[in-house]
C-alpha positions in Angstrom: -13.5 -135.0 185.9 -10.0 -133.7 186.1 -7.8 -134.1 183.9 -5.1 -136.4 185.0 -1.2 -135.0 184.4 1.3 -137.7 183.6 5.1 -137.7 182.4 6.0 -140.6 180.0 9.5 -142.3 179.8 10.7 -143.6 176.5 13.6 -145.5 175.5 13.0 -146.2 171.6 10.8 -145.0 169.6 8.4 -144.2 170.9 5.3 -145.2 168.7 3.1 -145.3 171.5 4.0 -141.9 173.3 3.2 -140.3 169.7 -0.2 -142.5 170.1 -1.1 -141.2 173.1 0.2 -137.5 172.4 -2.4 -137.9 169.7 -5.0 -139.4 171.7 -5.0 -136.5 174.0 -5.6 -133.8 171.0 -8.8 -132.0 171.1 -11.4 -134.7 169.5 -8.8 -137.6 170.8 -10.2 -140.1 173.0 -7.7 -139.1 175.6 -8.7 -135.3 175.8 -9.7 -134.3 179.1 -8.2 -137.6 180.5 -4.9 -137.3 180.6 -2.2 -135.0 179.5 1.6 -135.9 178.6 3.5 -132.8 180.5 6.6 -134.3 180.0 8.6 -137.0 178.3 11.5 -138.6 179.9 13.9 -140.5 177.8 16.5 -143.0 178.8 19.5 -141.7 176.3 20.4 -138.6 174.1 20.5 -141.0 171.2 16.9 -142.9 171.0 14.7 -142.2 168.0 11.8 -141.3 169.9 12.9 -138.2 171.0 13.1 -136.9 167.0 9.8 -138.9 166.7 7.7 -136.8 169.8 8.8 -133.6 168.6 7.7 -134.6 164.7 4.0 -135.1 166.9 4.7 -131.4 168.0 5.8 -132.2 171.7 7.6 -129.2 173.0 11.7 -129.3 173.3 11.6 -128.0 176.3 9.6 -130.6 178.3 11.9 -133.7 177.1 14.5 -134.6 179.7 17.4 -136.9 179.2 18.1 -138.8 182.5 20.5 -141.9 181.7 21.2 -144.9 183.9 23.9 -144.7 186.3 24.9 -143.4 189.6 22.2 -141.6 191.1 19.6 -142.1 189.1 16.6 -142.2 191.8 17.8 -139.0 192.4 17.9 -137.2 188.8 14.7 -138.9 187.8 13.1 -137.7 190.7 14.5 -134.3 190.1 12.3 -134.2 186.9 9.3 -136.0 188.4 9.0 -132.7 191.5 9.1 -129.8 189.2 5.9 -131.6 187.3 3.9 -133.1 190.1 2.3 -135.9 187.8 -0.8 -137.7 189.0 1.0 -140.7 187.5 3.9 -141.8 185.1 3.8 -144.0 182.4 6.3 -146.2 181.1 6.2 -147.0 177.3 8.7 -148.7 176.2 10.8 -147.6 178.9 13.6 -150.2 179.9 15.6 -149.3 183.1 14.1 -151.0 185.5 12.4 -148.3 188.1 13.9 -147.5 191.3 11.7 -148.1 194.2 12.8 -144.7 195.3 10.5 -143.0 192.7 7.9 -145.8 193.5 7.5 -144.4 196.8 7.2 -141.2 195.7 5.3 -141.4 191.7 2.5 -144.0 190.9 3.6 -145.3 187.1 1.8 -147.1 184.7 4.0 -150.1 182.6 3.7 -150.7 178.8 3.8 -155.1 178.7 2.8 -158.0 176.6 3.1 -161.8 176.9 6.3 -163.0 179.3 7.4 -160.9 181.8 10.9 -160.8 183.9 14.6 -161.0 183.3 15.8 -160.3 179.5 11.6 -159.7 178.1 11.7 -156.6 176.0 10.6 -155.9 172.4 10.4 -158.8 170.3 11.6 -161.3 172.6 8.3 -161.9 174.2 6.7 -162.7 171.2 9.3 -164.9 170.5 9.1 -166.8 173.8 5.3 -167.2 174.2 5.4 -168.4 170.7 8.1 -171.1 171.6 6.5 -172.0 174.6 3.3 -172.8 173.3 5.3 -174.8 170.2 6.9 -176.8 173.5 4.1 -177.3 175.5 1.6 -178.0 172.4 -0.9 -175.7 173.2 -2.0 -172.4 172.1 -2.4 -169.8 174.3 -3.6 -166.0 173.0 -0.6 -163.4 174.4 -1.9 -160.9 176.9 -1.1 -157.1 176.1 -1.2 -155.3 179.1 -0.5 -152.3 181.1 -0.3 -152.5 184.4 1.1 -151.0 187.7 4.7 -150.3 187.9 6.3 -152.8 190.6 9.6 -152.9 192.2 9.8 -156.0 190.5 9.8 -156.3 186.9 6.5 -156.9 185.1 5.1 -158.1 188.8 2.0 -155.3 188.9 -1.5 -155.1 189.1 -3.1 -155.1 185.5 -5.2 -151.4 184.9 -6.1 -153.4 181.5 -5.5 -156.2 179.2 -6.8 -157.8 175.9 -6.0 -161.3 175.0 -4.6 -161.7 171.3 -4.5 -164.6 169.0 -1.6 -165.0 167.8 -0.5 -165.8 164.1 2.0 -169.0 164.0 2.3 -169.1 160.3 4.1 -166.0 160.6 7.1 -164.7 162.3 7.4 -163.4 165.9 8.7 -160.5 164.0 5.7 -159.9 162.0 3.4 -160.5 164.6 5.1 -157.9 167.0 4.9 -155.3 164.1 2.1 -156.2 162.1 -0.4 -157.7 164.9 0.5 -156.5 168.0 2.2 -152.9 167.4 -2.0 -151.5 167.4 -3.1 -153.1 170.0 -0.3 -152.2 172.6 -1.1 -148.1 171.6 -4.9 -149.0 172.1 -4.0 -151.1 175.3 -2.2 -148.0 176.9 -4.6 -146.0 175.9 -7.2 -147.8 177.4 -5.1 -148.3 180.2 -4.4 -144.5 180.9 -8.3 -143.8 181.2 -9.0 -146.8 183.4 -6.0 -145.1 185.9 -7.6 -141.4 184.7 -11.5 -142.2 185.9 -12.1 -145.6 187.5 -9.2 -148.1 188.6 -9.3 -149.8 191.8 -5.8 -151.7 192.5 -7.9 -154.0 195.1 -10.0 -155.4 192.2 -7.1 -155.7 189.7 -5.7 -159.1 188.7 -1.8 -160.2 188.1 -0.6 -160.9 184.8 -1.7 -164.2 183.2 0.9 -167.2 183.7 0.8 -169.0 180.8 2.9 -171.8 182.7 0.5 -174.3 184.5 2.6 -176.1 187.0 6.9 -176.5 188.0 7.7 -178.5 184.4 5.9 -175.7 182.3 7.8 -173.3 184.1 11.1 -174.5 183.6 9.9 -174.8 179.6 9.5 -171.3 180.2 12.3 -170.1 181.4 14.3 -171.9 178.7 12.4 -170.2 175.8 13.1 -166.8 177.6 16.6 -167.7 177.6 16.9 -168.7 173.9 14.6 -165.1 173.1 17.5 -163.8 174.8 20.6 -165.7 172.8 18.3 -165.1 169.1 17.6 -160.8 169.7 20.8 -159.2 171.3 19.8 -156.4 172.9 19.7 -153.8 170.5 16.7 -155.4 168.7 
């Protein structure tokens, strides 16, 4: 099969771009799949820029494009010199225009709630508070999906369910548990969109809510995720 060109967009630092950089080395279970030809990254001053060119990345195929007024535009700019097959979003937080989705099909790095203020360890926070609320315990879906114009609203590529620690901190389980199993999910992910995905076959993200009331409880946690990790976290 051919191998399958993609561009990546980063906004932090990028532990699973070096994952997958990796993962398409000779011997890697990427090689032959895909093949990073460029990284995108959402501001001069993000770690994983240092952290891709420590995995030996080359300079000159990282691009800076930064929110603001015409960003369609400048990201697009970047997308038509490389002609990816696909994108792929790790970690990336801008939400995408739907200019470049009617252009670029993109892959989105997710786990557990999706929507309005979910990024980084809020998530884990909120599905760990929901199922506290709601007294059941529910396993948090990493995923990576289809890039939608609306946020974390795309077909799953793939998924695993993960049980989730609640001795610990959502902290710890975000770094200890889950950090693995997201690279491995986009991995995994990347391959499916490489060789075999079919978006008619593909399933939505898992709603852990059940009916209006458990939504509401939802909505409240993701709120109070919000008010605990200010956005730098």
């Amino acid at each position: 099969m051919t191998t399958k060109s993609v561009v990546n967009f980063i906004s932090g630092g990028a532990s699973t771009c070096v994952s997958i950089i990796g993962g398409e080395l000779p011997g890697g279970i990427l090689f032959d799949a895909t093949q990073t030809v460029a990284i995108i990254a959402d501001s001069h001053d993000i770690d994983g820029i240092q952290n891709v060119m420590a995995a030996e990345f080359p300079k000159e195929h990282i691009h800076v494009v930064n929110p603001g007024s015409d960003f369609a535009e400048r990201i697009l700019v970047v997308l038509d010199v490389y002609k990816p097959d696909f994108f792929h979003q790790l970690g990336w937080m801008p939400q995408m225009p739907e200019e470049v989705l009617a252009r670029y099909v993109g892959l989105n790095q997710h786990l557990g709630p999706g929507g309005k203020w979910m990024f980084g360890v809020r998530r884990v926070y909120a599905h760990m508070r929901f199922c506290q609320e709601v007294g059941r315990i529910i396993p948090i879906q990493v995923f990576c999906q289809l890039v939608d114009p609306a946020y974390d609203a795309g077909k799953i590529v793939y998924a695993e369910s993960v049980n989730l620690d609640f001795t610990q901190t959502p902290e710890y389980n975000a770094k200890m548990l889950l950090l693995s199993i997201e690279h491995e999910v986009q991995i995994r992910g990347r391959m499916e969109m490489a060789h075999r995905f079919n978006p008619e076959l593909a399933d939505n993200p898992a709603n852990i809510a059940q009916n209006p009331a458990e939504e509401e409880i939802l909505f409240k946690m993701k709120k109070e995720a919000r008010d605990r990790y200010p956005r730098k976290v």
